[in-house]
Z-matrix of the N, CA and C atoms (Angstrom, degrees):
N
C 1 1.433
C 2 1.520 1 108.18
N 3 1.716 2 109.92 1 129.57
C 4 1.662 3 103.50 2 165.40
C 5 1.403 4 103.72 3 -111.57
N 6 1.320 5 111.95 4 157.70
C 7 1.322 6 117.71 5 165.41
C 8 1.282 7 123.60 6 -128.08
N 9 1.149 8 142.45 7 104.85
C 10 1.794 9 154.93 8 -170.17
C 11 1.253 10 103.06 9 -81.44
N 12 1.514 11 115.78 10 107.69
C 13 1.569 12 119.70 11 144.32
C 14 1.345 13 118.40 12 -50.19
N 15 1.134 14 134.77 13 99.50
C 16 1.558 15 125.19 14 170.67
C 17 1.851 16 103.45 15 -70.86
N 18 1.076 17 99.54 16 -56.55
C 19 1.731 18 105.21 17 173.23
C 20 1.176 19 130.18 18 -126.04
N 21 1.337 20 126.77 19 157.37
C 22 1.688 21 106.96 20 163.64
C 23 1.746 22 97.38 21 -122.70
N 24 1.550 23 109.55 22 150.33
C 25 1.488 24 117.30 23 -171.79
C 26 1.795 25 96.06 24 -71.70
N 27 1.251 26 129.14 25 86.93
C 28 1.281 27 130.20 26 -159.74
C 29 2.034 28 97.53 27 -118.76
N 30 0.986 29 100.34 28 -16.05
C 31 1.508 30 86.46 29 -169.26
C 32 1.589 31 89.95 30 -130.70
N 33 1.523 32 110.58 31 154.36
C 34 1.272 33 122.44 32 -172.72
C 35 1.448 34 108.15 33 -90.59
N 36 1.862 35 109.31 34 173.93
C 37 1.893 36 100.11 35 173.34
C 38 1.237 37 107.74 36 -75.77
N 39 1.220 38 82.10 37 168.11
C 40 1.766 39 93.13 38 173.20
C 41 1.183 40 115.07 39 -135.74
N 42 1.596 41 123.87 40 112.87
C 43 1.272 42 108.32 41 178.40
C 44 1.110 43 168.20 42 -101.08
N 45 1.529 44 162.13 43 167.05
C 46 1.472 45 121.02 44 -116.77
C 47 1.820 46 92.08 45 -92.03
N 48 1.095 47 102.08 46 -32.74
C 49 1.776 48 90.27 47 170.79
C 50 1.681 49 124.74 48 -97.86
N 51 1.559 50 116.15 49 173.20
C 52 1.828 51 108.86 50 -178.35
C 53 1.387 52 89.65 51 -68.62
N 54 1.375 53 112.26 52 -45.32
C 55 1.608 54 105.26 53 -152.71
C 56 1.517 55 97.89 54 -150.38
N 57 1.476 56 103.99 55 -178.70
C 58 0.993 57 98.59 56 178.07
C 59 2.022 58 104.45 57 -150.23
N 60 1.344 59 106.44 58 146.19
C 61 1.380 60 89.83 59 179.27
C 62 1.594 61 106.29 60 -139.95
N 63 1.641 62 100.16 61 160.71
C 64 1.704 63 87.02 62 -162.83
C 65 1.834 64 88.61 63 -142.57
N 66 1.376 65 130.74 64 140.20
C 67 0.829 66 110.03 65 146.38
C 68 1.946 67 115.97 66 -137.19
N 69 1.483 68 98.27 67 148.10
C 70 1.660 69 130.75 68 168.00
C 71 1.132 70 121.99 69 -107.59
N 72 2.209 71 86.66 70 143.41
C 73 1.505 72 96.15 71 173.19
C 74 1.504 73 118.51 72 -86.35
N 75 0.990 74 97.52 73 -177.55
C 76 1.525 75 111.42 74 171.57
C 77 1.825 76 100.31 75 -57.28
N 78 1.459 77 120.21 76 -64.26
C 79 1.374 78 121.30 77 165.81
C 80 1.034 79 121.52 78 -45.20
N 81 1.320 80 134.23 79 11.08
C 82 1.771 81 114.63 80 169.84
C 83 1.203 82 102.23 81 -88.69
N 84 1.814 83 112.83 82 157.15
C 85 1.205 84 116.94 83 -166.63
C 86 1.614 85 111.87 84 -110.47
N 87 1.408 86 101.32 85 139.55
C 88 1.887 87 102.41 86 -145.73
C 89 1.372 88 112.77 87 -81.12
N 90 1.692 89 103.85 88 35.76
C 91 1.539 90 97.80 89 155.18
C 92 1.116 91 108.09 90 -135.92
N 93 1.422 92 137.13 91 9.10
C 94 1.310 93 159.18 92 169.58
C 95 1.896 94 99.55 93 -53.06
N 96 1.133 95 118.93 94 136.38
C 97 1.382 96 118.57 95 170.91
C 98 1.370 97 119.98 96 -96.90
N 99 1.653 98 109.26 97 130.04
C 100 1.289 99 115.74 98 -172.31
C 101 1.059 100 130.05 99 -74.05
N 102 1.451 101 123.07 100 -30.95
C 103 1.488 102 141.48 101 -173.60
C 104 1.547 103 105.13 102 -168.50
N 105 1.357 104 113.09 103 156.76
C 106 1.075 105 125.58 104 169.67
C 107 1.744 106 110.86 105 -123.23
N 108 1.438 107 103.61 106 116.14
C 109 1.669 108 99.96 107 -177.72
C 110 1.495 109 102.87 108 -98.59
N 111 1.922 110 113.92 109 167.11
C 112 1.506 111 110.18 110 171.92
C 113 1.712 112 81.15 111 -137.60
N 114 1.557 113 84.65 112 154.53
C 115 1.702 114 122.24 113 153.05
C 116 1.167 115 106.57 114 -133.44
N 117 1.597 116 93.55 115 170.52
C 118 1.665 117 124.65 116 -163.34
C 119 1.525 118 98.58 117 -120.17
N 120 1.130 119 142.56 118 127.35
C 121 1.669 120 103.26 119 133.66
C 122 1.476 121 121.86 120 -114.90
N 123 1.333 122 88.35 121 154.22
C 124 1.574 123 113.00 122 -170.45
C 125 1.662 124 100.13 123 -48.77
N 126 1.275 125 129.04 124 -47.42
C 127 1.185 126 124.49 125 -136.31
C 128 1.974 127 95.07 126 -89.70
N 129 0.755 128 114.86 127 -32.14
C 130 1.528 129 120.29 128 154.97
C 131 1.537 130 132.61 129 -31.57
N 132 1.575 131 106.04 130 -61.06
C 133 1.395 132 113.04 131 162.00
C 134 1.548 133 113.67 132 105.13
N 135 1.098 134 104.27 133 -19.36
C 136 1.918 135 104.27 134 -177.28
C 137 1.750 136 88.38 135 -159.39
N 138 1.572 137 89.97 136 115.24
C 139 1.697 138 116.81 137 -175.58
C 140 2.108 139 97.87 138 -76.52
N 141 1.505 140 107.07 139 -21.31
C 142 1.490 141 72.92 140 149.23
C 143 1.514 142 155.56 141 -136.85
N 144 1.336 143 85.09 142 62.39
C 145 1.888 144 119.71 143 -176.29
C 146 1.729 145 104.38 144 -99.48
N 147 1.006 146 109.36 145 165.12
C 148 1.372 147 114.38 146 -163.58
C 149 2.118 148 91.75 147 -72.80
N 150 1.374 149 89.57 148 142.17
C 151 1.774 150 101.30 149 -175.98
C 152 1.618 151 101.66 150 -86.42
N 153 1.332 152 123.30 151 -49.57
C 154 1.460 153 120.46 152 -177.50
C 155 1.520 154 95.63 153 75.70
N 156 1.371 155 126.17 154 33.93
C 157 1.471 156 125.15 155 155.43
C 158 1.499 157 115.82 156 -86.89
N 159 1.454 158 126.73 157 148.80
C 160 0.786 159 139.28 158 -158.80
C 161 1.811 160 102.94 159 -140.37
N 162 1.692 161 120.46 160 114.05
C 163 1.363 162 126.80 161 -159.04
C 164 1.307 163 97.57 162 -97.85
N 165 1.649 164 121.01 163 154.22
C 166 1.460 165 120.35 164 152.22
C 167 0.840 166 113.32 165 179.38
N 168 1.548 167 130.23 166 153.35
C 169 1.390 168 140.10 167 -145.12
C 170 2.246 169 98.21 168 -105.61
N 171 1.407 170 106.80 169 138.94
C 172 1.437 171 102.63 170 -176.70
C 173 1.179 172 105.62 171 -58.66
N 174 1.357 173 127.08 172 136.93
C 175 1.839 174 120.03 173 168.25
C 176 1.736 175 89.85 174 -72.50
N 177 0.718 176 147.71 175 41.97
C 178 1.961 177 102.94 176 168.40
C 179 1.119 178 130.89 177 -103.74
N 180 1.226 179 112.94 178 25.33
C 181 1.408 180 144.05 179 147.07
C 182 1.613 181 132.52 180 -145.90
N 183 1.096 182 120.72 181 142.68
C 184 1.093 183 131.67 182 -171.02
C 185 2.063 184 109.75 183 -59.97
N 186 2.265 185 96.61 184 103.32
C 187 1.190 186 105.75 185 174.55
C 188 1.526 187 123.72 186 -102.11
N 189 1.407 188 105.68 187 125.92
C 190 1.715 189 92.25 188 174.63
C 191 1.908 190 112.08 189 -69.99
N 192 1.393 191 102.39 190 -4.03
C 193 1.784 192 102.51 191 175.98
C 194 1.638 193 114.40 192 -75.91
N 195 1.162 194 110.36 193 144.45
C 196 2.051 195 107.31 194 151.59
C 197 0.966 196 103.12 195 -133.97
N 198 1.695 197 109.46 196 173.81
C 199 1.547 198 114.85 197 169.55
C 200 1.232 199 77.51 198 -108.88
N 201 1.472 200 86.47 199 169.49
C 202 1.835 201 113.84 200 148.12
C 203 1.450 202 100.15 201 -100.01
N 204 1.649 203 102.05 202 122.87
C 205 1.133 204 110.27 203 -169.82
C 206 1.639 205 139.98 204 -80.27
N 207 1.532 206 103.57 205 3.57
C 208 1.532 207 137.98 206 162.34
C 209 1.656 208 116.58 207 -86.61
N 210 1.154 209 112.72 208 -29.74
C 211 1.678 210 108.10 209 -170.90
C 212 1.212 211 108.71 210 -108.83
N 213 1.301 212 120.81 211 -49.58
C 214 1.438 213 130.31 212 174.65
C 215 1.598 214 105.50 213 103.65
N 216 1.528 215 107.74 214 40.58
C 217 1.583 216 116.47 215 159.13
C 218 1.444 217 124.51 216 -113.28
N 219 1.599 218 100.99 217 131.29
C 220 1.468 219 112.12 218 -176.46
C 221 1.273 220 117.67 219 -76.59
């Protein structure tokens, strides 16, 4: 038996902007989406093939935000 590494998941995403900034009112309605972010990853090779990234906000404190963790909307 051989087995070929084609890749190893060695490098992290990167995403298509430094940052990102958003601002809301008090009136937005709290299922309305705030932003939509993108990543790449490198280790893939062609940004437009499916990324298989997966988004999410740190719990370590209590957020009224989520992503959806396939698209990368808050």
């Amino acid at each position: 038996m051989v087995i070929d590494v084609l890749n190893v998941n060695d490098m992290k995403p990167r995403f298509k902007e430094d940052s990102y900034h958003v601002l809301i009112t008090e009136e937005q309605v709290p299922t309305f989406p705030v932003i939509a972010v993108s990543a790449v990853d490198p280790d893939i090779g062609d940004e437009a093939g499916d990324q298989n990234i997966t988004y999410y906000l740190d719990q370590v404190r209590i957020n009224p935000f989520f992503f959806t963790n396939a698209l990368g909307v808050l």
